[in-house]
C-alpha positions as CSV (number, residue, x, y, z in Angstrom):
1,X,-18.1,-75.0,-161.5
2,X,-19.9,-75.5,-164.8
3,X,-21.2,-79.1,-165.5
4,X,-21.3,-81.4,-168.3
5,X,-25.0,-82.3,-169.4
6,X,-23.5,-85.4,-171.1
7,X,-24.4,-88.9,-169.5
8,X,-20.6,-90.3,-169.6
9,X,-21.9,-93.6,-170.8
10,X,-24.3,-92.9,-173.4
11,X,-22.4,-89.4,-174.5
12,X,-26.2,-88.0,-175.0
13,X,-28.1,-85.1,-173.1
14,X,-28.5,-86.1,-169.6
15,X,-31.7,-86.6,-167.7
16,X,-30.3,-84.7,-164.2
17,X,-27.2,-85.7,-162.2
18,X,-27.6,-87.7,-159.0
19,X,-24.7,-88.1,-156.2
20,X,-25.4,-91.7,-154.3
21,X,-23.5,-91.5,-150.4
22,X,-22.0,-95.0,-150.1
23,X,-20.7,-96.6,-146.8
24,X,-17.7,-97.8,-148.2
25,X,-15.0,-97.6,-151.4
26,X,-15.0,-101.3,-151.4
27,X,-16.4,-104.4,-153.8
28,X,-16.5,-107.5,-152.1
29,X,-19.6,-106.8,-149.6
30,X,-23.0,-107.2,-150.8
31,X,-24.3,-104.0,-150.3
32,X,-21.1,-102.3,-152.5
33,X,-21.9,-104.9,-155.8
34,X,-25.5,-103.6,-155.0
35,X,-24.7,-100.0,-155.1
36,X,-22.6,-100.4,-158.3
37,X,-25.8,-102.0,-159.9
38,X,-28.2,-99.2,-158.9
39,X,-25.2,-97.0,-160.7
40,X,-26.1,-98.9,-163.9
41,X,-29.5,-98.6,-163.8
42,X,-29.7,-95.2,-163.2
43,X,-27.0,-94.4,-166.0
44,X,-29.0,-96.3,-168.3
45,X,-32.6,-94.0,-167.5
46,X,-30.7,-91.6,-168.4
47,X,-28.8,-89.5,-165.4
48,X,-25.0,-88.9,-164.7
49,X,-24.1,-90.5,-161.7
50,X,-21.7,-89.6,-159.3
51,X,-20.3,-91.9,-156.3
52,X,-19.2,-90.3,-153.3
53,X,-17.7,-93.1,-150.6
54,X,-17.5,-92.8,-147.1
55,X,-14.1,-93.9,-147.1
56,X,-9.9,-93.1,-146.6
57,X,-8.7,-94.5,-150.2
58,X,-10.8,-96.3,-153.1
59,X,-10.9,-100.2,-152.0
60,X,-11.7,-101.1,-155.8
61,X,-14.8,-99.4,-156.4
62,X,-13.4,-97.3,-158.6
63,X,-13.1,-99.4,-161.4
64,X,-16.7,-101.0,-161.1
65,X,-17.8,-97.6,-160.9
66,X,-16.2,-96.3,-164.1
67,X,-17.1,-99.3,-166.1
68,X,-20.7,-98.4,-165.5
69,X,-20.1,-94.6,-166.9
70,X,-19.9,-93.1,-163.6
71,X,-17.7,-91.3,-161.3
72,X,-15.8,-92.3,-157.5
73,X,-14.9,-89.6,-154.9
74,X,-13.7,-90.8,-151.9
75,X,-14.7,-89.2,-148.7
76,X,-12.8,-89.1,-145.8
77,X,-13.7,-87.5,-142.5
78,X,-17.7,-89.5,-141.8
79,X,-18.3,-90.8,-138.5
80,X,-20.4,-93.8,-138.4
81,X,-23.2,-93.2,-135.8
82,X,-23.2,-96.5,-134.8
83,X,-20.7,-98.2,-132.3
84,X,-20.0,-102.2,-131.4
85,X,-21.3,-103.9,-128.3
86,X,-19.1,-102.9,-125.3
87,X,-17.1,-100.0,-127.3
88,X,-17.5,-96.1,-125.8
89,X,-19.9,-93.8,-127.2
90,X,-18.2,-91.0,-129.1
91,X,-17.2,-87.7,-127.2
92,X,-16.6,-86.0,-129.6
93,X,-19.3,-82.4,-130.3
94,X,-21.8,-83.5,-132.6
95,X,-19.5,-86.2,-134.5
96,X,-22.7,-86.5,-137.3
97,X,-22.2,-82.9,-138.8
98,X,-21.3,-83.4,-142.5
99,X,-17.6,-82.9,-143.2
100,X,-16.5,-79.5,-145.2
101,X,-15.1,-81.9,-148.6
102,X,-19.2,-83.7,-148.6
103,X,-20.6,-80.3,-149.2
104,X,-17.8,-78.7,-151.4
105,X,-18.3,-81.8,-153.3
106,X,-22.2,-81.8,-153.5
107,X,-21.4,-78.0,-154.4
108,X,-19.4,-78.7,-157.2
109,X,-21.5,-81.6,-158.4
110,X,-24.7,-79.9,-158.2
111,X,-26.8,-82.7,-157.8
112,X,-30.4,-82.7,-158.6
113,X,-30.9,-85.3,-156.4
114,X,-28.5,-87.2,-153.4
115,X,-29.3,-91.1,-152.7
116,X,-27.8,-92.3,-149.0
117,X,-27.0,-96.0,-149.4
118,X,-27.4,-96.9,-145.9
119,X,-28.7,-96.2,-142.5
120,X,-24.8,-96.3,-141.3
121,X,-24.0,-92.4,-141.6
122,X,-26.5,-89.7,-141.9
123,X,-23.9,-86.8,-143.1
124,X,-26.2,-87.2,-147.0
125,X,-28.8,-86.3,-145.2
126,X,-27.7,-83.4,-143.1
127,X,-25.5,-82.1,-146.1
128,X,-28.8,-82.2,-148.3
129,X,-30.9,-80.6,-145.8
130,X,-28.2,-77.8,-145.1
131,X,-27.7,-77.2,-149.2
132,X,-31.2,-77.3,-150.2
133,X,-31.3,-81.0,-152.3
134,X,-33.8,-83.4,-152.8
135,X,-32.8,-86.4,-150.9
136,X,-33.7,-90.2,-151.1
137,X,-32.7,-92.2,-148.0
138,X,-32.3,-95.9,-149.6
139,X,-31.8,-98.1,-146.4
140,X,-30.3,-101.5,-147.1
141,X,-29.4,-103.2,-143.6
142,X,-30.7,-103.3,-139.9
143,X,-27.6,-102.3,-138.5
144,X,-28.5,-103.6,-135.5
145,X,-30.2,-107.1,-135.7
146,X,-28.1,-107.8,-139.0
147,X,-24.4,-106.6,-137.7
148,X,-24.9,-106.2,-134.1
149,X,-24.1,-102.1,-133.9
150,X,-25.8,-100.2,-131.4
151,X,-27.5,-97.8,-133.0
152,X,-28.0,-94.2,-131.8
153,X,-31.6,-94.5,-130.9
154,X,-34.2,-97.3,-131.0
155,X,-35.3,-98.7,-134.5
156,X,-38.7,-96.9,-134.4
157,X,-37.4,-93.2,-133.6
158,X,-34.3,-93.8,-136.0
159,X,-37.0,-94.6,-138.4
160,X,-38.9,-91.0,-137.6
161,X,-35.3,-89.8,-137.8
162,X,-35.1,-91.1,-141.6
163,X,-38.2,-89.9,-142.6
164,X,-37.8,-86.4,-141.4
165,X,-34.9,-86.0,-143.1
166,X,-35.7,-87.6,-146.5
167,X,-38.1,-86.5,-149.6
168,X,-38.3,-90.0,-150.2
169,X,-37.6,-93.7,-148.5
170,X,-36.5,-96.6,-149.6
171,X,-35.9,-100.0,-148.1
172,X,-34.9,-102.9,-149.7
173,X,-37.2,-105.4,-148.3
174,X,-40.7,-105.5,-146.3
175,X,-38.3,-106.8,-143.2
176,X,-36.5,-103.6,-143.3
177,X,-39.1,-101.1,-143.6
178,X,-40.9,-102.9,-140.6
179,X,-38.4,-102.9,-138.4
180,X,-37.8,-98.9,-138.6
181,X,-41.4,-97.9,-139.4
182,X,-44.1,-100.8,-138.1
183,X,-47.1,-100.1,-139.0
184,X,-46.3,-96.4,-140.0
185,X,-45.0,-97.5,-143.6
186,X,-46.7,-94.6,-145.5
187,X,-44.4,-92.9,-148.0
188,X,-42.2,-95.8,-147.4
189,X,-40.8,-97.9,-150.9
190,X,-40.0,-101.5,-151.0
191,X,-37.4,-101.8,-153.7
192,X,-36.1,-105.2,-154.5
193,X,-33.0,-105.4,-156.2
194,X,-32.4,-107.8,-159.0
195,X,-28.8,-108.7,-158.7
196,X,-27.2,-111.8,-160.5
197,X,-23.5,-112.4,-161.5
198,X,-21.9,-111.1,-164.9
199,X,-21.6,-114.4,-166.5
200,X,-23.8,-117.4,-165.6
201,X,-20.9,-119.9,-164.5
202,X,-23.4,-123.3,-164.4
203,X,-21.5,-125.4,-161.7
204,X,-21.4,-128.9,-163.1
205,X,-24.2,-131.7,-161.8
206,X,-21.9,-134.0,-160.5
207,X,-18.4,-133.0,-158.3
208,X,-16.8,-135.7,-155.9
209,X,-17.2,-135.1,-152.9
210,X,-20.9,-133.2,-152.9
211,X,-20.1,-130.5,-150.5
212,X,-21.9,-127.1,-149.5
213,X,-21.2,-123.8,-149.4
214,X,-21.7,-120.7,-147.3
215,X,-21.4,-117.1,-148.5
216,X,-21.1,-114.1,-146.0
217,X,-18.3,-112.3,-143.8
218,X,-17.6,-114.2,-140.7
219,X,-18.6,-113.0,-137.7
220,X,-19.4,-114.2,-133.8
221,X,-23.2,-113.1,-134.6
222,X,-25.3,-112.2,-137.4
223,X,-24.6,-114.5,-139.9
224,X,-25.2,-117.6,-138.5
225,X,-22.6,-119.6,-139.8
226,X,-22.3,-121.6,-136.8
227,X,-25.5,-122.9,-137.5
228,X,-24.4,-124.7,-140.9
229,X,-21.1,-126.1,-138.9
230,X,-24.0,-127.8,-136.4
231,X,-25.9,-129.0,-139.2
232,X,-22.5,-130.7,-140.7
233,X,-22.0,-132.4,-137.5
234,X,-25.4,-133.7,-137.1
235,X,-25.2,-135.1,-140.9
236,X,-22.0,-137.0,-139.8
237,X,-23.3,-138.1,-136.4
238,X,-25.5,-139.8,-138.4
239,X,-22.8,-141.4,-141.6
240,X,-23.2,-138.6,-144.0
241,X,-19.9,-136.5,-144.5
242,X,-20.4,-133.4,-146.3
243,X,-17.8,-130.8,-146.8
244,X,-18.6,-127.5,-146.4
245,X,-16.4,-124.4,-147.6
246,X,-17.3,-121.0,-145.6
247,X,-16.0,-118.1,-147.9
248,X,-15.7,-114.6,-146.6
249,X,-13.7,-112.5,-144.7
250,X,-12.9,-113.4,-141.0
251,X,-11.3,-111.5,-138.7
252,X,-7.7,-112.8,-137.1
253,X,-9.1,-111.8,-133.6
254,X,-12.2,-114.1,-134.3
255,X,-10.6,-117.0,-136.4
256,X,-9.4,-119.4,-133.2
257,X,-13.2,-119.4,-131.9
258,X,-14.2,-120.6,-135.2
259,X,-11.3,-122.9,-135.8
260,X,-12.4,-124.2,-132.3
261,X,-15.7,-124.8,-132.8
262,X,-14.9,-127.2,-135.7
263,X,-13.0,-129.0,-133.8
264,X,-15.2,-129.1,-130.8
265,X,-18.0,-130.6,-133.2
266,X,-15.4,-133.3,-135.0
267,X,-15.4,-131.7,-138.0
268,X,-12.8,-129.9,-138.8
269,X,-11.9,-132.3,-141.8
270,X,-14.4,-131.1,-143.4
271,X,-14.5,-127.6,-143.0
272,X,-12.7,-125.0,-145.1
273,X,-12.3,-121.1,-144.3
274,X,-11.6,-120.2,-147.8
275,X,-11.8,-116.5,-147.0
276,X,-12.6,-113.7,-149.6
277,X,-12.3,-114.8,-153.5
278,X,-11.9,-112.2,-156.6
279,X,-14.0,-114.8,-158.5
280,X,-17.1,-115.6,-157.9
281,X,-18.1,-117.8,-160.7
282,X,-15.1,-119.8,-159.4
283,X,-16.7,-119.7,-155.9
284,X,-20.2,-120.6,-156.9
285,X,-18.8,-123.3,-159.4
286,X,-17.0,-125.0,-156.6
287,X,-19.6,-126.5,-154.5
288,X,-23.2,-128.1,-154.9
289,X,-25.5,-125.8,-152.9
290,X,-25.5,-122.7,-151.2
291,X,-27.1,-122.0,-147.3
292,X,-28.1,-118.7,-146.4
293,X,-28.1,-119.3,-142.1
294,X,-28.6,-115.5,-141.6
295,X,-31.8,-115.1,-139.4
296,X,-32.1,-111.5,-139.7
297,X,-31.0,-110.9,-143.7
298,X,-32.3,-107.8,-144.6
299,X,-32.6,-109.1,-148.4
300,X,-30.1,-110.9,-149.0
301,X,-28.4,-111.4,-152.9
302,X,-26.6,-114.4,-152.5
303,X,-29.8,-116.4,-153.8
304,X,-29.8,-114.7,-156.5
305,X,-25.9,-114.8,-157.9
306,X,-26.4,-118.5,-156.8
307,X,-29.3,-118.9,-159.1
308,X,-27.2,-117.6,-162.0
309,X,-24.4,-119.9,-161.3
310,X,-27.4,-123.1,-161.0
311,X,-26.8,-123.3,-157.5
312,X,-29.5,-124.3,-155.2
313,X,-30.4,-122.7,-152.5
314,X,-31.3,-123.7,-148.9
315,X,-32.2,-120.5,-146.8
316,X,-33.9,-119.9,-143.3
317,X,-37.3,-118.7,-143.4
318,X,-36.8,-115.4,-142.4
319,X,-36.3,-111.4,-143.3
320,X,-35.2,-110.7,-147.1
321,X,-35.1,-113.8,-148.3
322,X,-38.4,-115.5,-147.3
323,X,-40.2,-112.5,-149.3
324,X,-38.8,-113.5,-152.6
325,X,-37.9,-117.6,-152.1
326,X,-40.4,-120.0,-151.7
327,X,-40.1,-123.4,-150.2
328,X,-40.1,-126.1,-152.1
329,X,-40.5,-124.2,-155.2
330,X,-37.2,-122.2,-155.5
331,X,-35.0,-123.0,-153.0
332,X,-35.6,-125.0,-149.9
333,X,-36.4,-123.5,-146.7
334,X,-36.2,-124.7,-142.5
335,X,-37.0,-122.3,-139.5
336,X,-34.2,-120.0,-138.7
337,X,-31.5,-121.8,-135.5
338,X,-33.0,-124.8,-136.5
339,X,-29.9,-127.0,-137.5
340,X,-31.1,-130.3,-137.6
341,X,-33.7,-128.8,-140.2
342,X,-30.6,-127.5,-142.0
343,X,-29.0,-130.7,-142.1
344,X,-32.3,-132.1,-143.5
345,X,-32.6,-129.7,-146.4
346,X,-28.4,-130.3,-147.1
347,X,-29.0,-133.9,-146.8
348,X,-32.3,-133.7,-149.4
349,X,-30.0,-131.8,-152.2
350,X,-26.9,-134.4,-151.4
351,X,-29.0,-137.4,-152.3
352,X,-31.5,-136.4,-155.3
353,X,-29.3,-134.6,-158.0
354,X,-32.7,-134.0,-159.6
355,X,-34.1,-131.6,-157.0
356,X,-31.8,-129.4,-157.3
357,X,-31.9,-128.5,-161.3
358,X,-35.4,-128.1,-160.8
359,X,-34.8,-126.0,-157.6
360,X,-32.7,-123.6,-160.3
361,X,-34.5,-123.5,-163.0
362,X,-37.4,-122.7,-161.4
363,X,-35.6,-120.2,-159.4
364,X,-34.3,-118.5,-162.8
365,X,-37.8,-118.5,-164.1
366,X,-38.4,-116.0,-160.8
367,X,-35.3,-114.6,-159.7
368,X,-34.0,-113.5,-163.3
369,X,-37.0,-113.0,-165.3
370,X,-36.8,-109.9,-167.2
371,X,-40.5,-108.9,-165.4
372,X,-38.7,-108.5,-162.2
373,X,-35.7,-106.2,-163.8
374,X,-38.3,-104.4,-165.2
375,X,-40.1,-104.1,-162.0
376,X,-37.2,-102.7,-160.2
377,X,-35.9,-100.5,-163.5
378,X,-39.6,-98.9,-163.1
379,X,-40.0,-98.3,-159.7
380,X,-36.5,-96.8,-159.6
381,X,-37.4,-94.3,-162.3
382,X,-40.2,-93.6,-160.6
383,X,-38.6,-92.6,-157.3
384,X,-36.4,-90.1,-158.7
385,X,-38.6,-88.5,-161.0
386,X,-41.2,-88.0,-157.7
387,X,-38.0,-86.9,-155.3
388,X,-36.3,-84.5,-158.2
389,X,-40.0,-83.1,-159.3
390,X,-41.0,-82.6,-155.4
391,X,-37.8,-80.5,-154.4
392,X,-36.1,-80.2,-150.9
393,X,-37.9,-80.2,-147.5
394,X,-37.0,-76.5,-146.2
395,X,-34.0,-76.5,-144.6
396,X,-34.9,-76.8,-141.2
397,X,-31.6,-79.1,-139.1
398,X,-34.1,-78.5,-136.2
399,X,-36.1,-81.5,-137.2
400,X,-32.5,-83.3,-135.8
401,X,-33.0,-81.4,-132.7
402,X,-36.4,-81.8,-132.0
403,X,-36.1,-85.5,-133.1
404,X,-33.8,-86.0,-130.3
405,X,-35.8,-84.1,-127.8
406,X,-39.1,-86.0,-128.5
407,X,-36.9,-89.2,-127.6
408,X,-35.3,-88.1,-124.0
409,X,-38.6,-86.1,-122.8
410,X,-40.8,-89.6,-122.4
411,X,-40.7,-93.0,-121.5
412,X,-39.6,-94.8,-124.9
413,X,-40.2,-98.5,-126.0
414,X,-37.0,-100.5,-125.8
415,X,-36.3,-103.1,-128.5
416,X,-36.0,-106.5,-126.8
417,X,-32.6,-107.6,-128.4
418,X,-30.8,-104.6,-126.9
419,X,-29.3,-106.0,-123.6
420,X,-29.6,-104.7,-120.6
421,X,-26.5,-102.5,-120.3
422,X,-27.7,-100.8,-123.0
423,X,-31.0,-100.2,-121.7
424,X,-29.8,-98.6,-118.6
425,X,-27.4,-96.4,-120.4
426,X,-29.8,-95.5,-123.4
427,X,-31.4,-92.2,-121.7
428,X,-28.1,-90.8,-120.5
429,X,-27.2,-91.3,-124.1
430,X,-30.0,-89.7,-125.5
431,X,-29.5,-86.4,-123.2
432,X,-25.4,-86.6,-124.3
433,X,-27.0,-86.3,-127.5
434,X,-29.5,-82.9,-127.0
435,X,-26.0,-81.1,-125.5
436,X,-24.1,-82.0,-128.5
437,X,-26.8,-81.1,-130.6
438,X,-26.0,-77.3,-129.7
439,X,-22.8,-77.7,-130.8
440,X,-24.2,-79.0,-134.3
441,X,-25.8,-75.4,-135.2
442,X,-22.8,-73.6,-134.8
443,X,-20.7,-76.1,-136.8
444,X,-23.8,-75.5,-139.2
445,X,-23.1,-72.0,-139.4
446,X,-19.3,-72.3,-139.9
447,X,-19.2,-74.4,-142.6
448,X,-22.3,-72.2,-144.1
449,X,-20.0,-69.6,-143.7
450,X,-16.7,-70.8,-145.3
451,X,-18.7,-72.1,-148.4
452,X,-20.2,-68.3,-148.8
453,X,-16.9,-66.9,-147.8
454,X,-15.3,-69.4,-151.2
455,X,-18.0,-67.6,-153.4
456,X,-21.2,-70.1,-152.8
457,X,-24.0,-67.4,-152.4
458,X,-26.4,-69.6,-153.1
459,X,-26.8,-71.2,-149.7
């Protein structure tokens, strides 16, 4: 299939054409108002852009994506190679191998370059690999300190993993990169993004009563939320009532332990699940300051959109956010489980009006200072002009194999927040893994052979 040199923005001659892997078809997460901003930024240097989701139907991507100038293909058939706590490990032979509508796509597209925009799924990588493309590997979460997933091998080796099978990588914070590469960080790049919300909603100075907010999808772990409901309790155990409205989706099977732990603590007055909003200069403009509980954010854009709305910002000092806030100065920090430091920081916004404007405007002077969008803009550019100009690795899906082999022939180092269960079961899994990785060449081969069979002689 001939393509069109046009960027579909601009309507001039394009720079190259890049296909971005996302995790999901969706807009309300973090990560998928992140991906559609990297979409603009790379229209605007220059390239067509071209969004393939790992996903069953488009969730309202689609839309974001096309007001940008881009395109959305939706891209059923991707295992995730991670699994929840207590769930099965996959049986199926080799479930990773990239499904035959990823490369017919990437065939028809023919990328100069394809972006993976997480460490979720790494069919991008083996698709790029098998079809000869320059690939960036842009990871944007822990996976498993952040969300809880057991991941198919330890953080380190999944970090060799990454790096074996990418031109380039890309984290999008110190915290990130460190947990996947220690000290090894070499050919590694910290991008920051620089997200902020379409229109800067200013929340109004004064609402009655004061209350707080908290942004993020609910869950038992993770996120911490729990930690702001202690904090709310601790304010009234001593006279202060503060509402607090937690927004983001929560799961029916989880919503009676939260609902209970409100009322457990004597607060569930003051507490409001306001679940997922469409609006979120409504959301912003609807309470007085924002927490970000998360311990383990891996960067962590809620700081930012609050900033643009003249939020202020209370965060725990850890991950993401403690590499671009600073205490005192643009938001105001307390050590991560800590809820009576919490509740001291909420209770120093509540009573001095004052702090908090300066909080933001310093904050905007940082966080949305045209430096730092340039910053990003640059060292975007610069990635994909080094991963296009450097071409493919060879295509060698060995490196999978031998990846896997280097991890079950020795005694491994074990990540101390994977419980024991895990650990016991962890070199078993491994050695499931080198069988099914037999199974992967032969897939290989069948899918190299129905794409030269439709009249791809390339491969």
């Amino acid at each position: 299939m001939a393509r069109s040199n046009l960027n579909l923005r601009t309507g001039l001659e394009s720079r190259g054409t890049i296909a971005v892997l996302a995790h999901s078809a969706g807009i309300t997460d973090g990560a998928e108002r992140s991906h559609v901003e990297m979409v603009h930024e790379l229209i605007d240097l220059g390239y067509q852009v071209h969004t393939l989701a790992a996903d069953t139907e488009d969730k309202g991507m689609g839309e974001a994506i096309r007001a940008e100038g881009g395109t959305l293909r939706v891209i059923p058939g991707i295992s995730r190679w991670w699994r929840r706590q207590g769930d099965p490990a996959l049986q199926t032979p080799f479930p990773y191998s990239p499904p035959s509508i990823l490369l017919e796509e990437l065939v028809a597209i023919n990328p100069d370059l394809l972006i993976t925009q997480t460490i979720t799924i790494p069919q991008g990588a083996l698709a790029a690999r098998m079809l000869g493309i320059p690939h960036v590997w842009y990871l944007r979460e822990f996976g498993d300190l952040d969300h809880g997933f057991v991941m198919p091998l330890p953080a380190k080796q999944l970090g060799e993993l990454v790096r074996t099978l990418s031109t380039e990588v890309v984290t999008n914070s110190a915290a990130v990169r460190d947990h996947f590469f220690g000290k090894s960080i070499e050919n590694v790049t910290v991008l920051h993004p620089t997200p902020k919300l379409k229109t800067s909603a200013i929340a109004k100075v004064e609402k009655k009563p004061w209350s707080l907010g908290v942004v993020a999808r609910l869950e038992s772990r993770g996120k911490r939320q729990f930690d702001a409901l202690s904090a709310i309790a601790a304010l009234r155990a001593n006279g202060l009532d503060v509402p607090i409205q937690l927004f983001g989706y929560l799961d029916d099977s989880i919503a009676d332990i939260w609902q209970g732990h409100a009322k457990n603590l004597g607060i569930e007055d003051l507490v409001t699940f306001a679940g997922v909003t469409t609006s979120r200069e409504d959301m912003f403009a609807s309470f007085d300051a924002i927490a970000v509980t998360s311990q383990n954010e891996a960067f962590g854009r809620i700081p930012f959109e609050a900033t643009s709305a003249g939020v202020p910002v209370i965060y725990a000092d850890a991950a993401g956010p403690s590499e671009y806030l600073t205490d005192g100065v643009t938001g105001l920090a307390y050590q991560p489980l800590d809820h009576f430091g919490l509740a001291a920081a909420i209770k120093k916004l509540h009573d001095d009006a004052t702090l908090g404007r300066e909080l933001v405007a310093r904050a905007r002077q940082d966080l949305l200072s045209e430096e730092r969008a340039l910053e990003y803009r640059q060292i975007l550019a610069e990635i994909v002009e080094r991963t296009i100009n450097a071409g493919p690795k060879p295509k060698l899906i060995a490196a999978f194999r031998d990846i896997y082999t280097l991890s079950g022939g020795r005694d491994f180092l074990v990540p101390d927040y994977i419980e024991p269960p895990e650990v016991q079961g962890l070199k078993k899994h491994v050695k499931s893994l080198q069988r099914q990785i037999s199974d992967a060449n032969a897939e290989m081969t069948r899918q190299r052979r129905l794409l030269e069979k439709a009249g791809v002689n390339h491969l």
